[in-house]
N, C-alpha and C positions, 0 to 999 in steps of 0.2 A: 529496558528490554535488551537481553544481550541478543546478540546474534549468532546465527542458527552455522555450525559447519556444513558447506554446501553440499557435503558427501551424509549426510544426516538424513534418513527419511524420518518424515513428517508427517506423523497422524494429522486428518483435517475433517471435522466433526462437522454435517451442515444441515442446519434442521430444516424440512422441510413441514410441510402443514397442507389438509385439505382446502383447494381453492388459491394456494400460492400462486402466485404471477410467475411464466416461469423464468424472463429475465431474471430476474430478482434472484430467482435460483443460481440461473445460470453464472454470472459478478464471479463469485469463489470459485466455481467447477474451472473458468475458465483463464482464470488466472493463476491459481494454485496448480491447475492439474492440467497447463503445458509443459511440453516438453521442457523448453527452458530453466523451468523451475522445479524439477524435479530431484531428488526422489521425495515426491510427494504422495501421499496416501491419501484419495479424497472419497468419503464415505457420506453419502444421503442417508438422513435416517428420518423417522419422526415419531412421536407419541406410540403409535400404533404400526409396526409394518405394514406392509400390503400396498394396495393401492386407492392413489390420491389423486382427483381430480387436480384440476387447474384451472385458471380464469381465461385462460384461452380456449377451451372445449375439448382438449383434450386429457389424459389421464398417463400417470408417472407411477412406477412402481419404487415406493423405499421396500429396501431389502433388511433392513437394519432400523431397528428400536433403540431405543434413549440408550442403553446399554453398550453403543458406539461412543457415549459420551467419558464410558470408563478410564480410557488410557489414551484418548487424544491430545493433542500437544496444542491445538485451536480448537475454539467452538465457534461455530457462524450461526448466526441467527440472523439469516436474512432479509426479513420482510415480515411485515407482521398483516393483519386484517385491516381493511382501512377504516373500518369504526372502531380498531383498540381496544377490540371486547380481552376481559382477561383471561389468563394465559390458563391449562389445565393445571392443577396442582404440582401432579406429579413431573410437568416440563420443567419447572420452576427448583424444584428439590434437585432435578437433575444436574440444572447449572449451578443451581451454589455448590453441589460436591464437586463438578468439573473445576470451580473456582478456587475452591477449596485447597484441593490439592496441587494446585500449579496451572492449573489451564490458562492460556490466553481466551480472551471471551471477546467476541465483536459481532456487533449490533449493527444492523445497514439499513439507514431509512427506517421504518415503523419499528424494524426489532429491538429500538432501542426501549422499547414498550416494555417490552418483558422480559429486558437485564434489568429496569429499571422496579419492576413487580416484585421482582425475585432478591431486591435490595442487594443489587449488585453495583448502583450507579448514585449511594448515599456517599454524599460530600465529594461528589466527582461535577467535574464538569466535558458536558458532551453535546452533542450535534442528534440532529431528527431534521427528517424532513419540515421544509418551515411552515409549512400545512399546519402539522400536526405540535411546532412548538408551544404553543402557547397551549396547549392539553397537557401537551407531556408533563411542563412546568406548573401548573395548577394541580394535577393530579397527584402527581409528585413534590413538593416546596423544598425538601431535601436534597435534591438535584439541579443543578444552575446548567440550564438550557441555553448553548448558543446557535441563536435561528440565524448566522452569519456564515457562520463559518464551515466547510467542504467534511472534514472530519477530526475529531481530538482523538488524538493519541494518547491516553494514562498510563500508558507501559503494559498492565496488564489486563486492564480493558479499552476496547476501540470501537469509536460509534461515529456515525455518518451521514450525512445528509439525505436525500433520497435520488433513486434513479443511477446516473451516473457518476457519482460519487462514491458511488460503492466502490465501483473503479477505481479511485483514486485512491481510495482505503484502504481495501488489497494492496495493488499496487507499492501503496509505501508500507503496510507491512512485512510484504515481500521483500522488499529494498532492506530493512532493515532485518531481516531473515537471511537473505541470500545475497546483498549486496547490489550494489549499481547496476554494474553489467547485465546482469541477469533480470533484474527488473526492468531496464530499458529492452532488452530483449523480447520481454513478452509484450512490451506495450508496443513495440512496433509488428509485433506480429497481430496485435488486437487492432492495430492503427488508430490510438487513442496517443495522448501527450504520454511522455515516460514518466513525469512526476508534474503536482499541482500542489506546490502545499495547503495543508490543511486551514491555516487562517486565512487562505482565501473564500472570497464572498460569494455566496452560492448564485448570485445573480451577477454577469458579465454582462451587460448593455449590448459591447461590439466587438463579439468576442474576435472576429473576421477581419482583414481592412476590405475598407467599401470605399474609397476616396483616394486620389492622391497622397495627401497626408499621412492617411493610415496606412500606405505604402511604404512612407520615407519614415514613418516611426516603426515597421516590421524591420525595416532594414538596418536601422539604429540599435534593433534588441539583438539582431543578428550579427550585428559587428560588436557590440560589446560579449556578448559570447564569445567570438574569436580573441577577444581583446582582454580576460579578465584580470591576467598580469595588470595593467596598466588600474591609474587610479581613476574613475570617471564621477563626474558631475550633472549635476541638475543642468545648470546651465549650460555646458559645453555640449551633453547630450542633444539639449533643447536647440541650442543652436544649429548642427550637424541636422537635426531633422527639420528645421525654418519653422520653429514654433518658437513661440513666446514660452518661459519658465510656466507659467500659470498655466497655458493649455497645454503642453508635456505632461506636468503632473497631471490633469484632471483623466487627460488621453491615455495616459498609462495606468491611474487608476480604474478606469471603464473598463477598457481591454485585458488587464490581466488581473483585476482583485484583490490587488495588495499595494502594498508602496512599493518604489523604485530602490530604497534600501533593504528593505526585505527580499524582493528579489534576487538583488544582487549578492546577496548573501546566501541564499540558495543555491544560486548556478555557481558558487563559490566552490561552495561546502560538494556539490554535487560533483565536479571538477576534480574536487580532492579524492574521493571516495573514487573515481574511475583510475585515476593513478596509484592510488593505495595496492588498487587489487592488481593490475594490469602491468607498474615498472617497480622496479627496484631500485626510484629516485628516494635521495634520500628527506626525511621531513619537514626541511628547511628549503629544500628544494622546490618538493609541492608548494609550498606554503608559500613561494613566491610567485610560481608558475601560476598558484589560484588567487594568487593577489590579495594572501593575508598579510605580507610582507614580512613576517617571521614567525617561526613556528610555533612561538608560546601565542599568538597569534589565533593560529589555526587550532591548538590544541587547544582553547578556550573556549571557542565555538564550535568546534567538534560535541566536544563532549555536553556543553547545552544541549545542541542539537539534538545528538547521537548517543546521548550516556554512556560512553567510552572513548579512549583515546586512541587517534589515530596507528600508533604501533602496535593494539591489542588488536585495531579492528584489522590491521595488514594480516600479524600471527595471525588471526582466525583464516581468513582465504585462502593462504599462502598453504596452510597444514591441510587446508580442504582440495588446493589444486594438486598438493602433492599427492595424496591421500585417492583421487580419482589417475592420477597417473599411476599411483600403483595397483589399480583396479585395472586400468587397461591392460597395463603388460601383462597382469597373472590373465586375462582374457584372452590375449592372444595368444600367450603359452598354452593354455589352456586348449584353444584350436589347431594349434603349430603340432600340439603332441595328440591329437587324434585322429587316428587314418580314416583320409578320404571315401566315399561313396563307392569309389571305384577302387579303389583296392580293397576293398570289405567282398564287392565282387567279386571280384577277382580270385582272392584266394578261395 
């Protein structure tokens, strides 16, 4: 998935349905279509325009039919029925020509239902809520269901767990649309985490600390944060927070859903991507400040990661920040050269 020039608007395609929950709805509206993330284009549509109850008791108007699906750049399918009944014919034709042609396509929670109807999610492997894995996977055998993991990313399809993972989903497709900064931006304006990765476990034990311990192990993820230049250890970490190696990892594993190298390698990668955008150090630099230790380093887990290399992911920003700085001046030129309220009076 390349990424998006931040000065790009962005069709966002999100279907709704009679009887939708309207969180569910809401995941995309509210991530795509802050301010932060803008210029985005975020259009409800569904099967039929008009208006559509909800499972709250109250009722939503789409203004827009499947026909929004023609030239958007995402399609969301947010939610599906919690019995899985299948999808209208015509929803389904809809998304394979969105897919067709280039669209990103993402499924949140049950909608992985009816990417996966529409024979969008053969020979993919993707995420449902874990309710409904084991259906998804029997109904489907074509499709390798993981009931683990928050959401999979295919590049050009993305599916999710249920509930607040949809969040996360957004979220990191945003990140990789618009970059770090920007996606940390809206998630602290939603006051949710800025990023989860996706092979985390959809069940966190403690997610909170509750204990001393859980104290001195927040305070240990928070110094290594500050600290990711440096090289850190299982054990030295373990020590610093007065745990034994075995309950470190187990406590780290509960609390955050992944391993401690995985993570690390996350707030790495993530580390890198905010100086990418933000200095004009050079990539040897980053690469040591984020504690790859040198940049063939960083440029090899970048691009796993991120499917591109860190100097194409900078060009992109850098042309996007210029690119909005020359939108502000011709705006302000623009107001500089036309007269005032009071001299329109006046004369």
């Amino acid at each position: 998935m390349h990424a998006l020039a931040p000065h790009s608007t962005l069709k966002i395609a999100v279907i709704a349905f009679d009887g939708i929950t309207p969180f569910h709805l809401s995941v995309p509206c509210l991530v795509f279509g802050a301010e932060a993330a803008a210029p985005c284009e975020i259009v409800v549509c569904a099967v039929r325009k008009g208006v559509l109850r909800t499972a709250a008791g109250f009722a939503i108007t789409a203004d827009h039919g499947l026909a929004a699906l023609d030239d958007a750049g995402i399609v969301v399918m947010p939610a599906w029925y919690d019995d899985c009944r299948p999808a209208p014919p015509q929803l389904l034709v809809a998304l394979r020509h969105a897919h067709a042609r280039g669209a990103r396509i993402v499924g949140l929670c049950l909608g992985a239902f009816v990417l996966a109807e529409a024979g969008l999610l053969d020979g993919k492997t993707v995420a449902t809520h874990w309710e409904a894995a084991a259906l998804l996977a029997t109904r489907h055998p074509e499709v390798t269901v993981d009931a683990d993991v928050l959401y999979v990313d295919q590049d050009d399809i993305l599916t999710s767990a249920g509930v607040a993972a949809g969040l996360d989903c957004c979220l990191h497709l945003l990140r990789r649309l618009r970059g770090a900064a920007v996606a940390n931006k809206v998630a602290r304006k939603l006051l949710v985490a800025p990023h989860r990765e996706g092979g985390q476990a959809q069940f966190i034990e403690r997610p909170l600390p509750v204990s001393r311990s859980d104290g001195r192990f927040a305070q240990v993820l928070d110094w290594v944060g500050r600290h990711l230049q440096q090289e850190h250890s299982i054990d030295a970490l373990a020590e610093r927070a007065a745990m034994s190696r075995r309950s470190f990892t187990r406590h780290f594993r509960d609390s955050t859903g992944t391993s401690f190298k995985q993570w690390l390698l996350n707030q790495r990668l993530a580390h890198a991507q905010r100086l990418l955008e933000t200095t004009a150090l050079s990539i040897e630099a980053i690469a040591q400040d984020a504690g790859f230790g040198a940049a063939l380093s960083l440029r090899h887990h970048f691009r796993a990661a991120l499917r591109t290399s860190p100097s194409a992911y900078r060009k992109l920003f850098l042309a996007g920040a210029h690119q909005r700085s020359v939108d502000t001046r011709s705006l302000n030129g623009a107001r500089c050269a036309q007269p005032s309220s009071s001299s329109i009076g006046a004369g």
